[in-house]
C-alpha positions in Angstrom: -27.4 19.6 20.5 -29.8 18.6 18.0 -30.2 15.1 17.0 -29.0 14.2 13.7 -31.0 12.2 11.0 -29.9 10.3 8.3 -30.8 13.0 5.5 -28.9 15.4 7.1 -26.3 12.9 6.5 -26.6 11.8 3.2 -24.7 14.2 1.4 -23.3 13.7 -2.5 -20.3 11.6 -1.1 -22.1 9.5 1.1 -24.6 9.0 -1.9 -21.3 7.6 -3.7 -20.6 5.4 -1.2 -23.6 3.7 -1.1 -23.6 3.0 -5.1 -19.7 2.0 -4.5 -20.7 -0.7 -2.1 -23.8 -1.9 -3.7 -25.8 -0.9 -0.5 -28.2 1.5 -3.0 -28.5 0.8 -6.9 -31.4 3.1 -7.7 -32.9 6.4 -6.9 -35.3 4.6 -5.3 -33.1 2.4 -2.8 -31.1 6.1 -2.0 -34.4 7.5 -1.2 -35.4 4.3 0.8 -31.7 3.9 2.3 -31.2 7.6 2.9 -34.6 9.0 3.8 -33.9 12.1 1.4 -36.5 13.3 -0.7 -36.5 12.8 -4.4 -35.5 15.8 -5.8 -33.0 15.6 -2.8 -31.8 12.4 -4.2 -31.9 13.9 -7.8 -30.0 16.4 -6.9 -26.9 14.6 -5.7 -27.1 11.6 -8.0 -26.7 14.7 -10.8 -23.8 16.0 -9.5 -22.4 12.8 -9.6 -22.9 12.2 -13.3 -21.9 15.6 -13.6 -18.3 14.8 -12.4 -18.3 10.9 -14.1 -18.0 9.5 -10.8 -21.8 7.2 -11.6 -22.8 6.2 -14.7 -26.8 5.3 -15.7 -27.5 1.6 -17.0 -30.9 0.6 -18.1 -30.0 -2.6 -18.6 -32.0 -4.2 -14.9 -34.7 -6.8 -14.6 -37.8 -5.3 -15.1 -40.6 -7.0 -13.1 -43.0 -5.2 -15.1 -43.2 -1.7 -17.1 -40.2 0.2 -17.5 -37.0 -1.3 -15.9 -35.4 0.7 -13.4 -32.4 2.9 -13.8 -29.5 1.5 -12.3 -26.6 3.4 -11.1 -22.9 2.3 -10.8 -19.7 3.5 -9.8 -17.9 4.7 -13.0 -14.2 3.4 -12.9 -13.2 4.9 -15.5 -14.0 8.2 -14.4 -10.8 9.5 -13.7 -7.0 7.7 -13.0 -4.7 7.9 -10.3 -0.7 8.2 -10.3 1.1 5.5 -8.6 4.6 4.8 -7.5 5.9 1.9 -5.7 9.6 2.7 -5.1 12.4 -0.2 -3.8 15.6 0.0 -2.9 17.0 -0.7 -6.2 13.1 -2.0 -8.6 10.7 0.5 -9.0 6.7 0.4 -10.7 5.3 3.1 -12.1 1.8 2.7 -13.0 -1.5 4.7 -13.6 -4.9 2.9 -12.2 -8.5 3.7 -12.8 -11.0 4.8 -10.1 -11.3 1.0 -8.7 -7.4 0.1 -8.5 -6.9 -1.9 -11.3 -3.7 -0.7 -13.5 -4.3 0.6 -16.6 -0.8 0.7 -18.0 2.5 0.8 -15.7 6.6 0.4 -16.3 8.8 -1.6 -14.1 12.9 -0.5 -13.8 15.8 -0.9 -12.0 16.6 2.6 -10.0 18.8 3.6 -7.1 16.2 5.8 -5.0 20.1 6.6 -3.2 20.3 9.2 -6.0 18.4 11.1 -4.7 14.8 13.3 -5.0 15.9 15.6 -7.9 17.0 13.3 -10.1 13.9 10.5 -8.8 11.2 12.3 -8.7 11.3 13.9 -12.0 11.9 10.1 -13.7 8.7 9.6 -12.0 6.5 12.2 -13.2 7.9 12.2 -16.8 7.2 8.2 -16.1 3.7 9.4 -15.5 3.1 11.8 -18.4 4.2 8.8 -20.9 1.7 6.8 -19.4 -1.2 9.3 -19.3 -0.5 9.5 -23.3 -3.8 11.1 -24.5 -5.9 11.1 -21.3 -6.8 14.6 -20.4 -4.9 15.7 -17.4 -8.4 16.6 -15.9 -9.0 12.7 -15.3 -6.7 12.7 -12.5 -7.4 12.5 -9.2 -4.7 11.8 -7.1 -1.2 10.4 -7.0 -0.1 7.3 -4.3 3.5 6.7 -3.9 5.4 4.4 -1.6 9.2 5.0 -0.7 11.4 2.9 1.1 12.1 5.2 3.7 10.4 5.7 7.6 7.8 8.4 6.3 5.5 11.5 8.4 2.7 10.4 6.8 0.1 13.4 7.4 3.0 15.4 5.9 5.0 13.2 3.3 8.0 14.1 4.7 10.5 11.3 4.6 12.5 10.9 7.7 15.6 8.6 7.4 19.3 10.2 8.2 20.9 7.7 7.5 19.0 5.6 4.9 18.5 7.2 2.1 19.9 10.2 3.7 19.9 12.4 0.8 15.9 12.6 1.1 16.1 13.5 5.0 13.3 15.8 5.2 12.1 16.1 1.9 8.5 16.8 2.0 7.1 15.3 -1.0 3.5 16.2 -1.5 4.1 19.7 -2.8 6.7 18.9 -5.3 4.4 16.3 -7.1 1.4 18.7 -7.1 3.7 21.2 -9.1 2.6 19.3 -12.2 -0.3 17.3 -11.4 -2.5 19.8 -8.8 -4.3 17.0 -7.0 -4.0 15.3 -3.5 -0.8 13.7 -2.7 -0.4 10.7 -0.3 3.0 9.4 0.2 3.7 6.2 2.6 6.3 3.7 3.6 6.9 0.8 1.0 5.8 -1.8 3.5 2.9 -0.1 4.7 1.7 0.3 0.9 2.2 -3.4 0.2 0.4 -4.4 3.7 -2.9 -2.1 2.4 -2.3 -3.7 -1.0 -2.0 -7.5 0.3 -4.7 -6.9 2.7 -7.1 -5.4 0.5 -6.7 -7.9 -2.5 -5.9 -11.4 -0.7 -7.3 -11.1 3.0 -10.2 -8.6 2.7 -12.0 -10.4 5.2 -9.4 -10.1 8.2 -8.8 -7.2 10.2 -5.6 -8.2 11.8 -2.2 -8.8 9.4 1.5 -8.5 8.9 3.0 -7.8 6.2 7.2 -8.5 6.3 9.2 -7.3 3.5 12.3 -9.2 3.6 14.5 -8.1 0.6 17.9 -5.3 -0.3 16.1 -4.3 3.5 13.5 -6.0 6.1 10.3 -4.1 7.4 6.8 -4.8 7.7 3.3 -3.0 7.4 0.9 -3.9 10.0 -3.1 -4.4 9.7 -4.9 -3.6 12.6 -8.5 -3.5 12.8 -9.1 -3.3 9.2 -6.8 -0.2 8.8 -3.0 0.3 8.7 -1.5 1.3 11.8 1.4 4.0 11.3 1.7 5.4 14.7 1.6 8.4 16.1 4.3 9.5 13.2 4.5 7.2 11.0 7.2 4.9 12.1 5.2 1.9 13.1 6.7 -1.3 11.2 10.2 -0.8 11.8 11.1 -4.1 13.0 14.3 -4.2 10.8 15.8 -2.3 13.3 15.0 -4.6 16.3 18.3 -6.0 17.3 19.0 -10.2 17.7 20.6 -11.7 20.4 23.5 -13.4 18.8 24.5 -10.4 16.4 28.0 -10.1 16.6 28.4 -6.4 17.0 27.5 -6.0 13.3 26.7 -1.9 12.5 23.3 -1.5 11.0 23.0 1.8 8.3 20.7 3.3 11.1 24.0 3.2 13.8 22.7 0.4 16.0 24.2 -2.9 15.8 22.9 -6.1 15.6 19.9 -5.1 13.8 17.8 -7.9 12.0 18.0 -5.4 9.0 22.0 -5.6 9.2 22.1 -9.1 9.9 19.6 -11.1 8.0 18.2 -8.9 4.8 19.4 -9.6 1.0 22.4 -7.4 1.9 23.1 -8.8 4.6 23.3 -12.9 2.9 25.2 -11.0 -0.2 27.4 -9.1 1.9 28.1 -12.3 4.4 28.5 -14.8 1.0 31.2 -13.2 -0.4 32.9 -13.1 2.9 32.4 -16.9 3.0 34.5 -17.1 -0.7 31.1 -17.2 -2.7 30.8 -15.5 -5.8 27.5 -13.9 -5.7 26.3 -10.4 -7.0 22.4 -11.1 -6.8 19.7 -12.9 -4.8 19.3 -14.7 -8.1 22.8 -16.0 -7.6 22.2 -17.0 -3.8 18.9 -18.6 -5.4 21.4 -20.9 -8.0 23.2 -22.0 -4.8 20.2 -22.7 -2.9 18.9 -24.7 -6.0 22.5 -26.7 -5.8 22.5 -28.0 -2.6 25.3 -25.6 -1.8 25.3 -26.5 2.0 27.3 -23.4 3.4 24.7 -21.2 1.5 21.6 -23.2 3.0 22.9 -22.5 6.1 23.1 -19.2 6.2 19.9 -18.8 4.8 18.4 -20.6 7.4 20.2 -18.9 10.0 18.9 -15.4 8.5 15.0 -17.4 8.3 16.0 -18.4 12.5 17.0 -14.5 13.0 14.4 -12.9 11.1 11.8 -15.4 13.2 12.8 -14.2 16.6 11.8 -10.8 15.9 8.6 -11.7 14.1 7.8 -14.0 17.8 7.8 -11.0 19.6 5.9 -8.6 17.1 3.1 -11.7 16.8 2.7 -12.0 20.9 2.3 -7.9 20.6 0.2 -7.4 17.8 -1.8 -11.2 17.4 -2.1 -11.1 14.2 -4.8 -13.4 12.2 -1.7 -13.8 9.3 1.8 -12.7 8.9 2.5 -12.9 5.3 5.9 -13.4 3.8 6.9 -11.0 0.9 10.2 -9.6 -1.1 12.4 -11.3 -3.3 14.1 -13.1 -0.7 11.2 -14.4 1.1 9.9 -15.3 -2.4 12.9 -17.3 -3.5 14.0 -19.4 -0.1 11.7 -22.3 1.0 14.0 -23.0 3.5 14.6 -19.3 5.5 10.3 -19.2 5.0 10.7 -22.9 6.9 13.0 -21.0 9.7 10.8 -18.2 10.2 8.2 -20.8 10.9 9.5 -22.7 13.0 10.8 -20.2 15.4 7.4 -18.0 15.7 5.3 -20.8 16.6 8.2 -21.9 19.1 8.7 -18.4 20.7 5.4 -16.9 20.4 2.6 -17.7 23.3 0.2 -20.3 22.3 -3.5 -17.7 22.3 -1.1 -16.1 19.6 -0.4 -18.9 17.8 -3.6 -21.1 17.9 -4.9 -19.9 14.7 -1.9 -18.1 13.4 -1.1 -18.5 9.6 2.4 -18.0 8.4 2.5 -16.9 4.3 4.1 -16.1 1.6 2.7 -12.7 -0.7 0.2 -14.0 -3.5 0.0 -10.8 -4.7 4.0 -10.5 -4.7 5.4 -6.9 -6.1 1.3 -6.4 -7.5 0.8 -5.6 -3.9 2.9 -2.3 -3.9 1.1 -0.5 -6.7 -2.5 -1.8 -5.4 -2.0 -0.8 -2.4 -0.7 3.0 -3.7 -4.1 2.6 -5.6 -5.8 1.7 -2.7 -4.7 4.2 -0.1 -5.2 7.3 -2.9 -8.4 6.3 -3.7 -10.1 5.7 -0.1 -8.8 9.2 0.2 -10.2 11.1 -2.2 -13.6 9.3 -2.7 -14.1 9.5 0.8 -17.5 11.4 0.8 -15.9 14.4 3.0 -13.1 14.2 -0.3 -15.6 14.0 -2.6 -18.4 16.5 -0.8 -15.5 19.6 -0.3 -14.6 19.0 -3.8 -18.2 19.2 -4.9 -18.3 22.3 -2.8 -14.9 23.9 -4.7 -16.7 22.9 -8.3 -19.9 25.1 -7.2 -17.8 27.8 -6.0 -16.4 28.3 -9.0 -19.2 28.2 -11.1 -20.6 30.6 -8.9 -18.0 33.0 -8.9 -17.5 32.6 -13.2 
């Protein structure tokens, strides 16, 4: 086999990922970096500024005669479509072509209703957003569902939460109206890339936990988010505690953490107990009161909740678990549980430099991460090569 050389592998969308991470600024670094020639190197930065994806500034230090012509990554080249769905809140934003949202709407939806009446909220969500933006600009859509999901398909597989999207592949019904790649993932495993990518960039290994209407997490494992062989790595709300009860779960197991320690669960378990609650923001007032049968049973959940996060950390050894959802936002006390049992149950190697977290990105890391995991998709240089390739084609054929 012959040996390859680094020109051969410099093709247009490697070129872009060099100017994306700073690694080459000029024609003359690619050249230098790449070891193309440079009408080689012309010819790829040119299609580049051809499809907006680099833009030209003359604006460098000149260390005498003309300054050099720089060339950066044009964000605003083109948007993507994002969607972070929950249980009962979802954000709809669009994002340019580094992540950061552009505009977005936030709204209270039951995803229970179902595909057909969700995912056309979404794209008319979408269209409002886009306003005047040429529909050329886009270049992909990122959504994440609260559901277990097949991600190299984006078919959601959950029969009995959210059962009325069992199956539903989602990809294809998106790219109806908006023709571009499609990436649909698990809620958690979107705020996990998001969380990472934003707040720990510099860590390889993390957990994300979700604890709100439902508990899951999203883990980081060497710098990428580990899904499994279908997609249903992160499931740990439906790891079962030792001193359940016999409570059902909504998956048919019982004892799950999910059924016995989630927002639902503390709701569901309040008003049993005579409290009149309808909202975490009411179990929050209680909290806030001193209410000590409430504090209880928040701690209790925090204890429950911990013994299945000892046994994910002496598995996975994460650098940091981090905390997120609106009930792991609003108790200081079930965070303090969680705490307290990891560091007890969990080895010590696992432990010794462990950090325990709550979100700073809080729901922000949902539609980042959509942004993220879209756009290391299609500006990977094989995404943005074979599109290059498409582009000539059609020239060609015209």
């Amino acid at each position: 086999m012959p040996r390859r050389t680094a020109a051969t592998l410099a093709t247009s969308g490697e070129v872009l990922r060099l100017i994306r991470t700073g690694e080459a600024v000029t024609r003359a670094d690619l050249g230098r970096v790449t070891g193309l020639s440079r009408p080689a190197v012309q010819l790829r930065v040119a299609e580049l500024l051809e499809r907006g994806l680099v833009v030209e500034r003359t604006d460098a230090p000149s260390t005498g005669g003309r300054p050099p012509v720089r060339l950066e990554f044009n964000a605003g080249g083109g948007v993507v479509l994002v969607a972070a769905l929950g249980a009962s809140r979802t954000r709809v934003a669009i994002c340019d072509l580094s992540g950061a949202e552009l505009d977005g709407r936030e709204f209270a939806m039951d995803v229970e209703q179902g595909p057909d009446v969700v995912l056309p909220l979404l794209m008319d969500t979408w269209d409002e957003l886009l306003g005047d933006r040429p529909r050329s600009m886009i270049r992909g859509v990122g959504m994440g569902v609260p559901a277990t999901v097949e991600f190299a398909q984006g078919r959601t597989e959950s029969a009995r939460v959210m059962a009325s999207w069992t199956g539903v592949v989602i990809p294809p019904i998106i790219r109806e109206r908006f023709p571009v790649p499609v990436l649909v993932d698990n809620d958690v495993n979107v705020l996990a890339i998001g969380e990472h990518r934003g707040a720990y960039p510099d860590l390889d290994d993390l957990m994300f936990v979700k604890v709100s209407t439902r508990i899951g997490a999203g883990v980081i494992a060497g710098g990428g988010i580990l899904r499994g062989a279908l997609g249903a790595a992160g499931e740990i709300g439906h790891i079962p505690v030792i001193d359940g009860g016999g409570v059902l779960c909504r998956c048919g197991n019982t004892d799950c953490v999910d059924s016995l320690a989630s927002g639902t669960a503390l709701l569901r378990d309040l008003r049993a107990a005579g409290k009149d609650v309808k909202t975490i923001a009411d179990v929050t007032a209680l909290v806030r009161a001193g209410d000590a049968e409430t504090m209880a049973m928040v701690r209790t959940a925090g204890r429950r909740i911990g013994e299945v996060l000892a046994g994910a950390v002496n598995i996975l050894n994460p650098s940091v678990v981090v905390l997120g959802g609106d009930v792991a936002e609003a108790f200081g006390p079930l965070v303090s549980s969680i705490r307290e049992v990891v560091y007890r149950r969990s080895t010590a190697l696992a432990t010794r430099r462990l950090r325990i977290e709550q979100s700073r990105l809080g729901a922000g890391a949902g539609i980042s991460g959509c942004a993220v995991m879209v756009l290391d998709h299609v500006l990977s240089p094989e995404a943005v090569d074979e599109t290059m390739t498409v582009s000539t084609l059609r020239r060609v054929s015209s």
